[in-house]
N, C-alpha and C positions, 0 to 999 in steps of 0.2 A: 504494500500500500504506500502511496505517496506519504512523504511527510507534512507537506499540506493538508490533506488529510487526516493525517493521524493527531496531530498538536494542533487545528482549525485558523491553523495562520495562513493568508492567500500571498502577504507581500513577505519580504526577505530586503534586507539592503540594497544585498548585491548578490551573487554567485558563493564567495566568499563567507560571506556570515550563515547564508543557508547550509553550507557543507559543516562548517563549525557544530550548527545546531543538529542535523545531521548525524554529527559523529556521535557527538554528548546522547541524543535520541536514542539510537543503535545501540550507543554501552549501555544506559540502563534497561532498554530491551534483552541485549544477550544478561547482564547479571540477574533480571528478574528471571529468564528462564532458567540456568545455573542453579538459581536459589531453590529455584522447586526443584529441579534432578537431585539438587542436594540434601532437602529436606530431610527425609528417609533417616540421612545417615548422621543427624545433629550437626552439621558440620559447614561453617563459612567458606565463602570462594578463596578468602587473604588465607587461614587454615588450612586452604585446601593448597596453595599455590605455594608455605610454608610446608608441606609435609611431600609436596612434589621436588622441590631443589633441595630436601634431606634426602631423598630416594633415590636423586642425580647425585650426590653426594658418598653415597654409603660406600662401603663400610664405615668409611672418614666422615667425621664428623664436621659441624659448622659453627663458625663463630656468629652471633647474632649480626657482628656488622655485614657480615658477607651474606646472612639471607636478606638485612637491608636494602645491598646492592642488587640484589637479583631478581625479589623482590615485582611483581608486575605493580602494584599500589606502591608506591614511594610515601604516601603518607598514611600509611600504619604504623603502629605500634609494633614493631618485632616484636621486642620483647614480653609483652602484652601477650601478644597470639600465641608465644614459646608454650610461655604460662599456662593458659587455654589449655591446649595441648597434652603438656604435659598430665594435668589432672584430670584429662581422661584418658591418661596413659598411653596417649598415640606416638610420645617424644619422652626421651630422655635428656634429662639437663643437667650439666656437671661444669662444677664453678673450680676452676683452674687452682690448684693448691702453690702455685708458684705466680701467680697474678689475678687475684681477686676479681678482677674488673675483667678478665676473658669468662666468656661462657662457653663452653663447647656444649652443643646440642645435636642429638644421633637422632634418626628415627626408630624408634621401637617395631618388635616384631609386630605387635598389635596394629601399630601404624602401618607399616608395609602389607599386614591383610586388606587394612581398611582400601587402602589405595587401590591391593588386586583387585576386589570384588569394585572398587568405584571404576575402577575399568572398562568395566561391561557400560557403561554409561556413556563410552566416546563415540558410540554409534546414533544414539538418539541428541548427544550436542551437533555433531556434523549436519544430523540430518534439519539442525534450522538452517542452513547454507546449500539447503537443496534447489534452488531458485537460480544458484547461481553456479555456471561448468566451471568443471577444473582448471580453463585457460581464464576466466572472468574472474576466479579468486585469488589465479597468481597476480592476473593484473592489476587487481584490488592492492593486494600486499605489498605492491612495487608503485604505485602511488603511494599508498600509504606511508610507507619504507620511505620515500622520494620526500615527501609532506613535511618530515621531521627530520 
C-alpha cells in the first residue's frame, strides 16, 4: 500500500522528506511484525539482536562495549538488555577479576536453544519481503547501502 495511504498524508515536501518518512514508516512496520513473531518467546528485537552477535561470537565471549558496537539500535542500553538476559538465563555475565569495569558476556546453552528453535521463524520474517524479487531487494540494499 502506498504511504499516502497508509499515514492519510496526500502532500510531502519534496521526494526527499517522503522517503525519510518512508523509511521511519517501514521500521516500525517491520519491528511491529518482529514483535508478534517474537511474542511467543518473551523476548525483545534489541534481546534478540544481543543474543544473535553472542552466537557470532561463541565460544568467545563479548565485552558489552563490542555488543554496543555491533549492536543494530545504537541507542540501547547494552548493559541493561545483558541484564534482561541474563535472569532468564539466556546469557552468562562475568565481571573481569583483573579489571572490574570489563564485563565478558557468553551466551548460554539455554540461549543458543532459544535462538535454534527462533530459527524456524526466518521463513515467515522473509516472507513480508515477498512483494519484492530477489534483484528489487538487492537493489533496495544498494541504495540503501548508497543513502548512508
Amino acid at each position: 500500500m502506498r504511504l499516502e495511504d497508509e499515514i492519510k498524508q496526500l502532500k510531502f515536501r519534496n521526494e526527499y522528506h517522503k522517503l525519510a518518512v518512508n523509511i521511519l514508516y517501514t521500521n516500525s512496520w517491520l519491528l511491529k511484525n518482529q514483535t508478534k513473531l517474537f511474542f511467543k518467546y518473551n523476548i525483545t528485537w534489541n534481546q534478540y539482536n544481543i543474543l544473535r552477535i553472542l552466537r557470532g561470537q561463541y565460544p568467545l565471549p563479548a565485552t558489552i562495549n563490542l555488543l554496543k558496537e555491533r549492536m543494530l539500535d545504537k541507542m540501547s542500553d547494552a548493559s541493561r538488555l545483558v541484564e534482561r538476559l541474563r535472569v532468564k538465563g539466556l546469557v552468562i555475565r562475568d565481571i573481569s577479576s583483573e579489571d572490574r569495569r570489563r564485563v565478558d558476556v557468553i551466551i548460554s546453552e539455554k540461549g543458543l536453544k532459544l535462538l535454534s528453535e527462533m530459527d524456524k521463524l526466518n521463513e515467515k520474517f522473509d516472507s513480508l519481503f515477498e512483494k519484492l524479487s530477489s534483484p528489487e531487494a538487492k537493489k533496495l540494499n544498494e541504495l540503501l547501502d548508497k543513502m548512508r
